[in-house]
C-alpha positions in Angstrom: 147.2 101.5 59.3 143.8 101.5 60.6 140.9 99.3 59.4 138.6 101.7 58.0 134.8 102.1 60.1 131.9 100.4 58.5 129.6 103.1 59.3 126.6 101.2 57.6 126.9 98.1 60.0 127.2 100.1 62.9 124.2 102.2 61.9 121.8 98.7 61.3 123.1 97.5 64.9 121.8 101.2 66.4 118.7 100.7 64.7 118.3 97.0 65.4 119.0 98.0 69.3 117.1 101.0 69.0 113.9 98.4 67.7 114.5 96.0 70.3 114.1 98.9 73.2 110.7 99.8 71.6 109.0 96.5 71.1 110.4 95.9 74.9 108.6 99.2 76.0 105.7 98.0 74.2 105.4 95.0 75.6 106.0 96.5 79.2 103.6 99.3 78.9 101.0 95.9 77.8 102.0 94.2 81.2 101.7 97.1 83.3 97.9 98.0 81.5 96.8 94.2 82.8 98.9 94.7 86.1 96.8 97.6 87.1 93.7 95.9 86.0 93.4 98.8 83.3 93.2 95.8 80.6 89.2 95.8 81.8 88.2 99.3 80.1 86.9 99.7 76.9 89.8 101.4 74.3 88.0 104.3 74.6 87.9 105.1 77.7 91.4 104.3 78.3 92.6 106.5 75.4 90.4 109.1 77.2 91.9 108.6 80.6 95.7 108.7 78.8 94.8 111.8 77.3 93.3 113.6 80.7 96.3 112.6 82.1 99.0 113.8 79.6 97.3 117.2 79.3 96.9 117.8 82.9 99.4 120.6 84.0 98.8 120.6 87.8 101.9 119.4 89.7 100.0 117.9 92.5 97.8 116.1 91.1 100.8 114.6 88.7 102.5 114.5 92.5 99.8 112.5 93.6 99.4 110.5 90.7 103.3 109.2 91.5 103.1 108.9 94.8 100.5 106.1 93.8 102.3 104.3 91.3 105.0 104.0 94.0 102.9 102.3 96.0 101.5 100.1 93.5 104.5 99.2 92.2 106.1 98.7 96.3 102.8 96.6 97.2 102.5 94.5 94.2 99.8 93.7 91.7 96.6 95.7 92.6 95.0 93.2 91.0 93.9 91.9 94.4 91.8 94.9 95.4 88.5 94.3 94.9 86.4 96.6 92.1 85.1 98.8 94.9 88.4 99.9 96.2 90.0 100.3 92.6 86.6 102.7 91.5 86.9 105.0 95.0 90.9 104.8 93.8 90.0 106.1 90.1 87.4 108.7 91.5 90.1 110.4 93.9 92.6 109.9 91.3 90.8 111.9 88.8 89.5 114.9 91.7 93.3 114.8 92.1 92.7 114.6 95.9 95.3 112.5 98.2 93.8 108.8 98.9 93.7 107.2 101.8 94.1 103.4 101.2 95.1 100.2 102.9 99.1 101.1 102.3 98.4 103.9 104.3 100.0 106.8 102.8 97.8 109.0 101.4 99.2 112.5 102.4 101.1 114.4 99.9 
């Protein structure tokens, strides 16, 4: 005969699993604000600029938008840029226009 399933144990490891994977996302989605250099603006203005973002419907400029983090995330930390490059960056980002930049790919 068959042990019988503890259905409550199993339930508490989900949960305890399913708590770990949040406070890891949490702490990824922190890394990746101070990575970018994002950690420098003022809570409201990122909340604005998460908002701008995950309302905008347009599939290029979410296309363009991932073709950058690629890069980001295939060159390194942009922490390196200076503040000039990362506000012509921003400005293009937001016009949802491709950007040129020292990678070099900034066609579509």
């Amino acid at each position: 005969m068959r042990k019988p399933r503890d259905f409550d144990a199993e339930l508490k490891v989900l949960e305890d699993k399913a708590r770990e994977l949040r406070t890891r996302k949490v702490q990824q989605l922190g890394e990746l604000l101070i990575a970018t250099g994002a950690d420098q603006l003022s809570t409201e203005e990122l909340a604005g600029a998460l908002v701008a973002i995950a309302e905008t419907k347009d599939a290029a400029k979410r296309e363009a938008w991932a073709k950058r983090g690629v890069m980001f995330f295939e060159s390194g930390s942009r922490r390196a840029a200076s503040a000039s490059q990362r506000n012509r960056r921003s400005i293009a980002a937001q016009q949802g226009s491709p950007q040129s930049s020292a990678g070099g790919t900034g066609s579509q």
